[in-house]
C-alpha positions in Angstrom: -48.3 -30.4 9.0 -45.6 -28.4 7.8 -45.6 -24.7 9.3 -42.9 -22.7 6.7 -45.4 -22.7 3.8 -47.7 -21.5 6.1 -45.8 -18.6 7.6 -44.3 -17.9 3.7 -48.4 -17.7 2.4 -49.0 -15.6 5.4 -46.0 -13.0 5.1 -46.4 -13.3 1.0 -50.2 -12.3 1.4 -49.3 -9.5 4.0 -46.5 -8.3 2.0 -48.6 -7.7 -1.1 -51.6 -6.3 0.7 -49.8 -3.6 1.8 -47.6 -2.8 -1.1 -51.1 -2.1 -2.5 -52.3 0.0 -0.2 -49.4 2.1 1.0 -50.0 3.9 -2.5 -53.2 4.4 -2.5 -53.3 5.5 1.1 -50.4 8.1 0.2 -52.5 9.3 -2.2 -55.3 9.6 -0.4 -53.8 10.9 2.8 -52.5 13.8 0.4 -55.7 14.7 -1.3 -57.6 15.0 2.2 -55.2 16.7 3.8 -52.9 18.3 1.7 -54.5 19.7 -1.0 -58.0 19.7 1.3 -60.2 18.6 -2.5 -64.0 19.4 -2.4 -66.1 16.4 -1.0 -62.6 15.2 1.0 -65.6 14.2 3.1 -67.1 11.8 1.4 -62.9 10.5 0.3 -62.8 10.3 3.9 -66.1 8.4 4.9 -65.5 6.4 1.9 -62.3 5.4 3.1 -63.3 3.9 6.2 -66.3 2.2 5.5 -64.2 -1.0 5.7 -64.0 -0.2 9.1 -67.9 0.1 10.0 -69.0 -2.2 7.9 -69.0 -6.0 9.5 -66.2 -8.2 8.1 -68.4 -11.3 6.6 -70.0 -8.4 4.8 -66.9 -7.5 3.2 -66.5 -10.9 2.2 -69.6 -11.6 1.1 -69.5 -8.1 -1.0 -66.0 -9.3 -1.8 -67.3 -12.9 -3.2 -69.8 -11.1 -5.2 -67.3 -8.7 -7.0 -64.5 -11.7 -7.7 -66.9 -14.7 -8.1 -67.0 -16.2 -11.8 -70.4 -14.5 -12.4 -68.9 -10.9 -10.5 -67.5 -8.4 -12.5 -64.0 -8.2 -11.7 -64.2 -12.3 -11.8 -65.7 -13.0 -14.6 -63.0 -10.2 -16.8 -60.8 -12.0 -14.7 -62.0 -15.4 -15.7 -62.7 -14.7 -19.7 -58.9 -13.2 -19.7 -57.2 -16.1 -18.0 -59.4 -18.5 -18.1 -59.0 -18.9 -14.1 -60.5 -18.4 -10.9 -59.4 -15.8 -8.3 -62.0 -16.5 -5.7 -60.5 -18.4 -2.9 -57.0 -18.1 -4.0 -53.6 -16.1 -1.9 -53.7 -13.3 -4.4 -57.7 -12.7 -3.2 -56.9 -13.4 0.2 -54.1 -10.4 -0.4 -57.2 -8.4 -2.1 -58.9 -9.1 1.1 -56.2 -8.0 3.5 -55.5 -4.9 1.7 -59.2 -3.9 1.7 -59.5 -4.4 5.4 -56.6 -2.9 6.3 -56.6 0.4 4.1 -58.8 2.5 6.2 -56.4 1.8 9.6 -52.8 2.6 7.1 -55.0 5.5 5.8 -56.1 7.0 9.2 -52.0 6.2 9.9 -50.6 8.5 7.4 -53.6 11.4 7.5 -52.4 11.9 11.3 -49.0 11.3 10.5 -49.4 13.8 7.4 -51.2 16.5 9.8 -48.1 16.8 12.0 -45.8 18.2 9.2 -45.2 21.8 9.4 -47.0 23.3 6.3 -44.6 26.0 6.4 -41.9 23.4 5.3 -44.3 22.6 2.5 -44.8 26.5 1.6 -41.3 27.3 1.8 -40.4 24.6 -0.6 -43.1 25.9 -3.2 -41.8 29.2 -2.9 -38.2 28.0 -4.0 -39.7 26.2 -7.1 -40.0 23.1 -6.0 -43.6 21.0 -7.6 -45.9 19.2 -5.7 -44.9 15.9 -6.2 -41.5 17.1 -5.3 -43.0 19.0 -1.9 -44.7 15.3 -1.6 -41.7 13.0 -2.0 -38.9 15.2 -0.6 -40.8 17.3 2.4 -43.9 15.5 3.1 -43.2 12.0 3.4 -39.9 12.0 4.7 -41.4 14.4 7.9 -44.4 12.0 7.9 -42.4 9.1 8.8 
């Protein structure tokens, strides 16, 4: 059995999983903590239900949405003509849904840390918030 293809399937799955995620974790992180939205709560419980619920649930809940009969699958499946189930880019689908709620939990604390002074400094001298985001927020965050 050869072991490259194996370790290329592995770091290509892991490699797209979390350039999917770190986006949408961003984001997230941001609206919880940053701009502190109305029902952040239920973002935040929402977030990590990966995490309490049991992983052959996710699966199972994860088969259901990409199967040929799903919803995702079956658009999937009348636009292709293919089958995602039980290919790398579902296993990628898999990994990044797993893993968003610990990269999320990762950048809210990381996100907490920064000095919101920084932040308020930088509004004050014009600057927008995706420019506060990109240029204050993230850089300190990391």
């Amino acid at each position: 059995m050869e072991v490259l293809p194996i370790i290329a399937l592995t770091l290509q799955i892991a490699l797209v999983a979390t350039v999917i995620d770190v986006p949408f974790a961003i984001g997230l992180s941001w609206l919880i903590i940053k701009k502190r939205v109305p029902g952040s709560f239920v973002l935040d419980i929402l977030a990590s239900l990966p995490l309490a619920v049991p992983p052959v649930v996710v699966g199972y809940l994860l088969l259901i949405l990409l199967g040929r009969n799903g919803p995702v699958g079956g658009i999937i499946q009348s636009l292709f003509g293919t089958d995602i189930v039980f290919t790398w880019l579902a296993a990628a689908m898999a990994a990044s849904i797993v893993s968003f709620p610990l990269m999320a939990r990762t950048i809210m604390v990381s996100m907490r840390g920064v000095d919101e002074g920084l932040e308020r400094s930088a509004r004050s001298l014009g600057a927008g918030a995706w420019r506060v985001l990109f240029t204050i927020t993230i850089p300190l965050a990391y």
